[in-house]
Z-matrix of the N, CA and C atoms (Angstrom, degrees):
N
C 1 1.445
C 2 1.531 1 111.37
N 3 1.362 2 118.65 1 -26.16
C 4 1.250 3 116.16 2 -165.28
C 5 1.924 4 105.87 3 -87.37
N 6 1.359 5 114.20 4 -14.27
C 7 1.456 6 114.77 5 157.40
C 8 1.297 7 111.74 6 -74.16
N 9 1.317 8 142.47 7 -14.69
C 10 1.136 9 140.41 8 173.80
C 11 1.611 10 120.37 9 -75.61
N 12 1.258 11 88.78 10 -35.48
C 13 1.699 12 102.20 11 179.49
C 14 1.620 13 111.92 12 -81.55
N 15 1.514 14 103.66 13 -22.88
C 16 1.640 15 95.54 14 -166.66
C 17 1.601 16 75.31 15 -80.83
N 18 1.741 17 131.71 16 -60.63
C 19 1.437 18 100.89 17 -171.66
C 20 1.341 19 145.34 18 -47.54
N 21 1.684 20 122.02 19 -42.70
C 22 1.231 21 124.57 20 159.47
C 23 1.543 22 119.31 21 -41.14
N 24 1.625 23 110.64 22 -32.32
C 25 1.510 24 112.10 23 174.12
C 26 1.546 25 110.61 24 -58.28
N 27 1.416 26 113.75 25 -47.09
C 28 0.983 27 136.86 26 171.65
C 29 1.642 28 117.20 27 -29.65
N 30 1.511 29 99.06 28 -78.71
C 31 1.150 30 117.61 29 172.39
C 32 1.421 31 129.92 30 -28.36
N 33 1.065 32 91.28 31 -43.00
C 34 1.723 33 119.91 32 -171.62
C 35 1.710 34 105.82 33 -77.30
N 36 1.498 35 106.02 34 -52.71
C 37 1.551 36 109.46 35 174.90
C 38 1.491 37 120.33 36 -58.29
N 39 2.017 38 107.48 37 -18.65
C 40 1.562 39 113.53 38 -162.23
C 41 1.631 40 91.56 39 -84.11
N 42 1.092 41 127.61 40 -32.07
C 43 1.318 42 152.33 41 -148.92
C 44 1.813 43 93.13 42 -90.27
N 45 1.064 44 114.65 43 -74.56
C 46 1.637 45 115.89 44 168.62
C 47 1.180 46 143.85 45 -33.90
N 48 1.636 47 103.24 46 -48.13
C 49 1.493 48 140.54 47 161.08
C 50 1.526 49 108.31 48 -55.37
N 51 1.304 50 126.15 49 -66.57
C 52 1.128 51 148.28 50 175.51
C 53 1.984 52 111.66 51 -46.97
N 54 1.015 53 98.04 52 -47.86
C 55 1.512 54 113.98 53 173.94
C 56 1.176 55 89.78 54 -54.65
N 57 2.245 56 128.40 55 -93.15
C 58 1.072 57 117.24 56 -170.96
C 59 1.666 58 144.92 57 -79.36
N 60 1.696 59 81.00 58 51.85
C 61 2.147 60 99.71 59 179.93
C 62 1.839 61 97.49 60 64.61
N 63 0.994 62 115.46 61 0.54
C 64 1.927 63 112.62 62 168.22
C 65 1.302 64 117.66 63 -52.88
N 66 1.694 65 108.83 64 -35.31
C 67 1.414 66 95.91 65 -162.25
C 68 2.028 67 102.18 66 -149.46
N 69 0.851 68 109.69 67 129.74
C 70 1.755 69 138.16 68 -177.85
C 71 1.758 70 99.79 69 -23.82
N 72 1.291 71 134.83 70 174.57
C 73 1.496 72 155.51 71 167.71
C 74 1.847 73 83.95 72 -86.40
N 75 1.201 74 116.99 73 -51.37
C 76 1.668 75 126.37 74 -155.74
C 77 1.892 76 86.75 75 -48.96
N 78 1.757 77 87.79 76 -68.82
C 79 1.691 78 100.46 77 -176.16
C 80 1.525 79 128.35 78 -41.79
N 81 1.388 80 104.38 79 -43.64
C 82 1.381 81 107.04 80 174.50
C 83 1.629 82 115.45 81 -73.77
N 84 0.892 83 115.76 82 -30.36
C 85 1.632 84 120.33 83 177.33
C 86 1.690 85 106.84 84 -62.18
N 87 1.678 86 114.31 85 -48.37
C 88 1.526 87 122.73 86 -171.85
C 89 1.948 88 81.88 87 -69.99
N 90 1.184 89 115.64 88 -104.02
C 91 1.526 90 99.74 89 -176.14
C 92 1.450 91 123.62 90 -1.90
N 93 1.235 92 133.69 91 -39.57
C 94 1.493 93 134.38 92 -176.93
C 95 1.463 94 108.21 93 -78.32
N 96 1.598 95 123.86 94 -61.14
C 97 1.070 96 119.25 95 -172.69
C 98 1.559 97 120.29 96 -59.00
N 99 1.394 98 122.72 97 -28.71
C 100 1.714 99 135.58 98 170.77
C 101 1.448 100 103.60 99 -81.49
N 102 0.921 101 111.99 100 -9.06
C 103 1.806 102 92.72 101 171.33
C 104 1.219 103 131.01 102 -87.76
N 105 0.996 104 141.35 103 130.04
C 106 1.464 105 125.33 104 152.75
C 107 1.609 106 117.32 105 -50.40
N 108 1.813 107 97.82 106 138.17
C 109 1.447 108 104.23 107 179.13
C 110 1.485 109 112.46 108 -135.55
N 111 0.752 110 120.32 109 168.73
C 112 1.654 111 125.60 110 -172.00
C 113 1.796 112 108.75 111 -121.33
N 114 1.234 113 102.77 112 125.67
C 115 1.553 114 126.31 113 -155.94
C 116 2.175 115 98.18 114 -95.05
N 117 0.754 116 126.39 115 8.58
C 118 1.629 117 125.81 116 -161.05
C 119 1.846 118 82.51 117 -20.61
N 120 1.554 119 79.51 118 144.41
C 121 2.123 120 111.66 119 -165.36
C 122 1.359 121 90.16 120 -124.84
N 123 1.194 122 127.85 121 168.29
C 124 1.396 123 143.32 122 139.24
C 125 1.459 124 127.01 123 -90.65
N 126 1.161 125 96.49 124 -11.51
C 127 1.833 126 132.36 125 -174.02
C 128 1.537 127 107.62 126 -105.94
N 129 1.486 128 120.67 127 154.05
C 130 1.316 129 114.22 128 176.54
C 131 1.316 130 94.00 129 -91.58
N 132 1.170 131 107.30 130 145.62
C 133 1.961 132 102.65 131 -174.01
C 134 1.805 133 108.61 132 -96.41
N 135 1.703 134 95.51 133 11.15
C 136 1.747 135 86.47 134 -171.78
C 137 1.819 136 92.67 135 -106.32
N 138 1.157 137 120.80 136 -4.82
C 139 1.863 138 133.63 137 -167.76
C 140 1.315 139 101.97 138 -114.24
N 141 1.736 140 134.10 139 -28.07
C 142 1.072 141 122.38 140 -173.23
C 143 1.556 142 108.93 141 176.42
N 144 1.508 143 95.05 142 166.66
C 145 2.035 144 96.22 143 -160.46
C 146 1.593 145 106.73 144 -59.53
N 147 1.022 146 99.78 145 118.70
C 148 1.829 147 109.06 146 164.47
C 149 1.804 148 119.63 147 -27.99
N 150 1.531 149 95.78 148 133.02
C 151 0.844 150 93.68 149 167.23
C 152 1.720 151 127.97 150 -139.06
N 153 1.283 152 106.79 151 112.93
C 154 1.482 153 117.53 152 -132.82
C 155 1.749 154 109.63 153 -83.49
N 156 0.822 155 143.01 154 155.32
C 157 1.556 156 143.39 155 -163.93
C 158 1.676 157 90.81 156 -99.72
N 159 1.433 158 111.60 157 112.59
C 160 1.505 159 129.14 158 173.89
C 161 1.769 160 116.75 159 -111.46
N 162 1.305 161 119.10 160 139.59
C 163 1.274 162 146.35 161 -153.70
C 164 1.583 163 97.10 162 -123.11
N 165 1.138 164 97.13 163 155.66
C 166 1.752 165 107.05 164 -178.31
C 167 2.101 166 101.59 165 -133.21
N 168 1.601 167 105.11 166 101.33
C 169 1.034 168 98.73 167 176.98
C 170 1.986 169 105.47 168 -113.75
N 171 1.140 170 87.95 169 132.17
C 172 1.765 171 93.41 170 160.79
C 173 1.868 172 88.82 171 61.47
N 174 1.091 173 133.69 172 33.26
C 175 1.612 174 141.86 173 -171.66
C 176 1.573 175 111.22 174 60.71
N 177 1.252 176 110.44 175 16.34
C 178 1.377 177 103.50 176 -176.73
C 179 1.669 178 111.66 177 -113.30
N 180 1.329 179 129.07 178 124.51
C 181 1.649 180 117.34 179 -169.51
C 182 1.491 181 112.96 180 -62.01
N 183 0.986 182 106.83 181 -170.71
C 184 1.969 183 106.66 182 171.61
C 185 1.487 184 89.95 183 167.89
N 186 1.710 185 93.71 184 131.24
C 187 1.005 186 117.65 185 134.56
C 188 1.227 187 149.93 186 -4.33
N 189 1.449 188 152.46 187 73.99
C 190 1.128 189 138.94 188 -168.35
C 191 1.613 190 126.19 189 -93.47
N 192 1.290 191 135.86 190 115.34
C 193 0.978 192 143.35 191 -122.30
C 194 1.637 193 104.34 192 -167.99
N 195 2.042 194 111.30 193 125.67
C 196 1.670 195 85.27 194 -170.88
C 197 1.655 196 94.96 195 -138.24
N 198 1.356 197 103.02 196 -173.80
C 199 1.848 198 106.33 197 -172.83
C 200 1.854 199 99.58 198 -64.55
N 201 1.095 200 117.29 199 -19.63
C 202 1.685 201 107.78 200 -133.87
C 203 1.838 202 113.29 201 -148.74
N 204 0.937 203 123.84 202 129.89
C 205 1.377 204 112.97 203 170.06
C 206 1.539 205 123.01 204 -25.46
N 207 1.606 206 89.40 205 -62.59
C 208 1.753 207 131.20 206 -177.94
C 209 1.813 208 90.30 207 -39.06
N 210 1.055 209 96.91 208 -78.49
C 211 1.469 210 104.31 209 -161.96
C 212 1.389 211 131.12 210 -55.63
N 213 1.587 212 100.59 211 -18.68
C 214 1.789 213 129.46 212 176.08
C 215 1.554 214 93.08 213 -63.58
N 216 1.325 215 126.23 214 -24.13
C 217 1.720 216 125.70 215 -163.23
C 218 1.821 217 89.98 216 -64.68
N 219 0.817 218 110.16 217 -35.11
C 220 1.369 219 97.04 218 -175.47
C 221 1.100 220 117.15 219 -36.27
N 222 1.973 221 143.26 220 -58.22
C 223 0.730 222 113.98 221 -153.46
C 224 1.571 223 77.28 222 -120.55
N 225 1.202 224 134.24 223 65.21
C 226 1.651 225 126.09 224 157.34
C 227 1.276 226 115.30 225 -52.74
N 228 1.464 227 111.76 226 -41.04
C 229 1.499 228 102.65 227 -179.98
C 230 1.453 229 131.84 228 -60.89
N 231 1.736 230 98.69 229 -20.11
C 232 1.929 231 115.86 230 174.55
C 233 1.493 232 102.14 231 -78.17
N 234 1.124 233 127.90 232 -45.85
C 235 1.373 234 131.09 233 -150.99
C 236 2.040 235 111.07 234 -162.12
N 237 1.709 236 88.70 235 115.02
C 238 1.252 237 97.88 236 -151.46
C 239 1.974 238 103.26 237 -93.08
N 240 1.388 239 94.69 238 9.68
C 241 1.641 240 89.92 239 175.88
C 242 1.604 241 95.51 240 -148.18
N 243 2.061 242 110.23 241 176.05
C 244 1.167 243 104.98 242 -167.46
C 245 1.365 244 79.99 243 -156.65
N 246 1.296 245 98.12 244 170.14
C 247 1.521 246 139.75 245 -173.66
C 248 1.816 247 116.67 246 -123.34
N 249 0.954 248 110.26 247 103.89
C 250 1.421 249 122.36 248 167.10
C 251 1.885 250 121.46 249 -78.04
N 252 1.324 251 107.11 250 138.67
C 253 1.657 252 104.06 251 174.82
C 254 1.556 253 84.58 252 163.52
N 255 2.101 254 92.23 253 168.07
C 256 1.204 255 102.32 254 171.79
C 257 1.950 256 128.51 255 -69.12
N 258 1.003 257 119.39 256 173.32
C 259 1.432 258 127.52 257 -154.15
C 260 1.748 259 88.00 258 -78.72
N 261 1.551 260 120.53 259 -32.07
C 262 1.611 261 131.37 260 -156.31
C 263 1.908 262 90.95 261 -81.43
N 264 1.317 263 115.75 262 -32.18
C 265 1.880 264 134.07 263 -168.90
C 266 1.531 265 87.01 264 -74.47
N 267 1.546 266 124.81 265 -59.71
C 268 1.031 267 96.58 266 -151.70
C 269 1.681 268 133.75 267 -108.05
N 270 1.719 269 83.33 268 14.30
C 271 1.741 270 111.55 269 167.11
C 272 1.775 271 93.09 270 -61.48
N 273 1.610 272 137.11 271 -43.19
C 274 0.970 273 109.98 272 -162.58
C 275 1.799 274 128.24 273 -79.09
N 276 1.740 275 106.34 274 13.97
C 277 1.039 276 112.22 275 175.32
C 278 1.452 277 109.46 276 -114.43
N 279 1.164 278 108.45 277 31.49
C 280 1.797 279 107.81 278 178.67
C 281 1.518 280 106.29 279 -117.82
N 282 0.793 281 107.10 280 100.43
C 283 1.958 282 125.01 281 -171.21
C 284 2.137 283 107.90 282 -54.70
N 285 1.236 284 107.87 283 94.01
C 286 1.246 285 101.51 284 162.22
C 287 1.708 286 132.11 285 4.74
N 288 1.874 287 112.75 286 117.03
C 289 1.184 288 98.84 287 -145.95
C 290 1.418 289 143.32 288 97.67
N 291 1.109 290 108.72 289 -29.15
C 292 1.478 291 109.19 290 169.05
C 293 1.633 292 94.96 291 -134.78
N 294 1.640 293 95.40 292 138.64
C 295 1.509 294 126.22 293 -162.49
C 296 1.652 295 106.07 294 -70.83
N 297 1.650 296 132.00 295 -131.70
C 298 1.228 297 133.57 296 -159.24
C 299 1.454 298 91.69 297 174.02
N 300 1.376 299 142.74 298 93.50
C 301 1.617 300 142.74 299 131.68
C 302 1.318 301 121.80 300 -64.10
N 303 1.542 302 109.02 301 120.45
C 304 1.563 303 121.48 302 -155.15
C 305 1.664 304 97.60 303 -102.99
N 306 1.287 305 134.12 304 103.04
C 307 1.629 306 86.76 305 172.43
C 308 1.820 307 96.73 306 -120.33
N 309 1.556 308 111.80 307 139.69
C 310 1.100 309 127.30 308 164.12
C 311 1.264 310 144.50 309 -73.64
N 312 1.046 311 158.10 310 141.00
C 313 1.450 312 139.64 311 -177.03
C 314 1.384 313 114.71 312 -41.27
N 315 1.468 314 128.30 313 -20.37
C 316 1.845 315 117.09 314 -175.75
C 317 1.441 316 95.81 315 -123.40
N 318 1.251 317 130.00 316 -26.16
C 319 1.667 318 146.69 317 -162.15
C 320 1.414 319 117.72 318 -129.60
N 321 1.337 320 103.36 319 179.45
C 322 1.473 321 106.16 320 160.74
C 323 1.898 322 107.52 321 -159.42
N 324 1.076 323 112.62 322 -147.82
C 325 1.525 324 116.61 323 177.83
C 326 1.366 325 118.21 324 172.43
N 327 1.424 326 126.78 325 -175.90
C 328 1.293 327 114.25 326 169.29
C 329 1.557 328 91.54 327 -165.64
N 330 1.640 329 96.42 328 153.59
C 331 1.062 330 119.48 329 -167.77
C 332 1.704 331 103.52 330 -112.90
N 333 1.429 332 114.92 331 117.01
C 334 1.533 333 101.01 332 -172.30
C 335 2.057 334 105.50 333 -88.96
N 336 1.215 335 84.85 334 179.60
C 337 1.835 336 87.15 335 -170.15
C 338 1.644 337 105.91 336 -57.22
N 339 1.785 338 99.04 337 -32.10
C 340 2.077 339 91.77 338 -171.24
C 341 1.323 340 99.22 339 -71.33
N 342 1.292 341 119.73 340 -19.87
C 343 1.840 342 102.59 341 -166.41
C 344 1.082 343 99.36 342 -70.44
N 345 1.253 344 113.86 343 -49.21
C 346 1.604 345 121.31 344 -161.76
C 347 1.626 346 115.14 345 -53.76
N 348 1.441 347 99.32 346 -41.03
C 349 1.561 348 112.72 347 176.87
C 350 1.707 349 122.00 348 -67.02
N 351 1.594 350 111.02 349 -11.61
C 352 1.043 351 127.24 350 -165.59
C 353 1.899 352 96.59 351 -103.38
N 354 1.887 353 101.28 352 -34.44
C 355 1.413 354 97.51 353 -173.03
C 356 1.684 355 102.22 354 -74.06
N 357 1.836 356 116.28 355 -29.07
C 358 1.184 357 109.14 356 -173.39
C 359 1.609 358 120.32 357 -67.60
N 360 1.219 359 90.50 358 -19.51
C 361 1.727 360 98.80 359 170.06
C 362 1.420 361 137.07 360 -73.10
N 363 1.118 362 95.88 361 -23.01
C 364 1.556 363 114.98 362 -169.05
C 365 2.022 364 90.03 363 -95.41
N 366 1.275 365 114.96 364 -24.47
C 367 1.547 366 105.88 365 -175.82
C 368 1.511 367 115.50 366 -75.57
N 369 1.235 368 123.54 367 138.99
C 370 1.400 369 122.80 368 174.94
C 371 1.342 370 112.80 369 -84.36
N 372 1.248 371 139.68 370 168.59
C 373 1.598 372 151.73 371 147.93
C 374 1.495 373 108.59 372 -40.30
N 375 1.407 374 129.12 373 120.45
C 376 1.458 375 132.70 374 174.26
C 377 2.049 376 107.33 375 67.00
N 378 0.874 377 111.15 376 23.71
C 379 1.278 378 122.00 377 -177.40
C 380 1.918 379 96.08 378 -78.17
């Protein structure tokens, strides 16, 4: 558990950094994919396919997705269960086209659909 926490810490610092020009698109992406993130469902994700709480930014949907249990409370009232895994696990359930809103305990971010398509490219098989 305690690698989990230094990453979400992580996460949070890539996210912060990144906010004040500290830290790269490159950086924040490596921080995202090693972290664990929390998926809040509306669906139980262990009985049936997730169903994930989506946002409409700039007309484009996304994903909502956060560092932390804690911080998933946000939208308890949308979606009353969650899904844990790394940030790299759960790019592969976000359907081409729709982006990724991160939010962290101090920050947040977003991942638009080209990055993502650019991060899925750059990933290998069993990576």
């Amino acid at each position: 558990m305690a690698d989990d926490e230094s990453n979400e810490n992580a996460l949070d610092r890539a996210a912060t950094a990144a906010q004040a020009g500290r830290a790269t698109v490159d950086e924040l992406v490596a921080a995202f994919l090693d972290a664990p993130v929390v998926l809040p469902s509306a669906t139980d994700p262990m009985t049936s396919p997730t169903q994930p709480v989506l946002v409409t930014i700039d007309g484009i949907q996304h994903v909502v997705m956060f560092d932390s249990l804690a911080t998933a409370g946000q939208v308890s009232h949308l979606a009353r269960y969650a899904a844990s895994m790394r940030g790299r696990d759960a790019l592969g359930g976000v359907r081409p086209g729709i982006g990724v809103l991160v939010r962290t305990a101090n920050s947040g971010f977003d991942l638009s659909p080209q990055l993502l398509d650019e991060i899925r490219a750059k990933q290998t098989p069993g990576a």
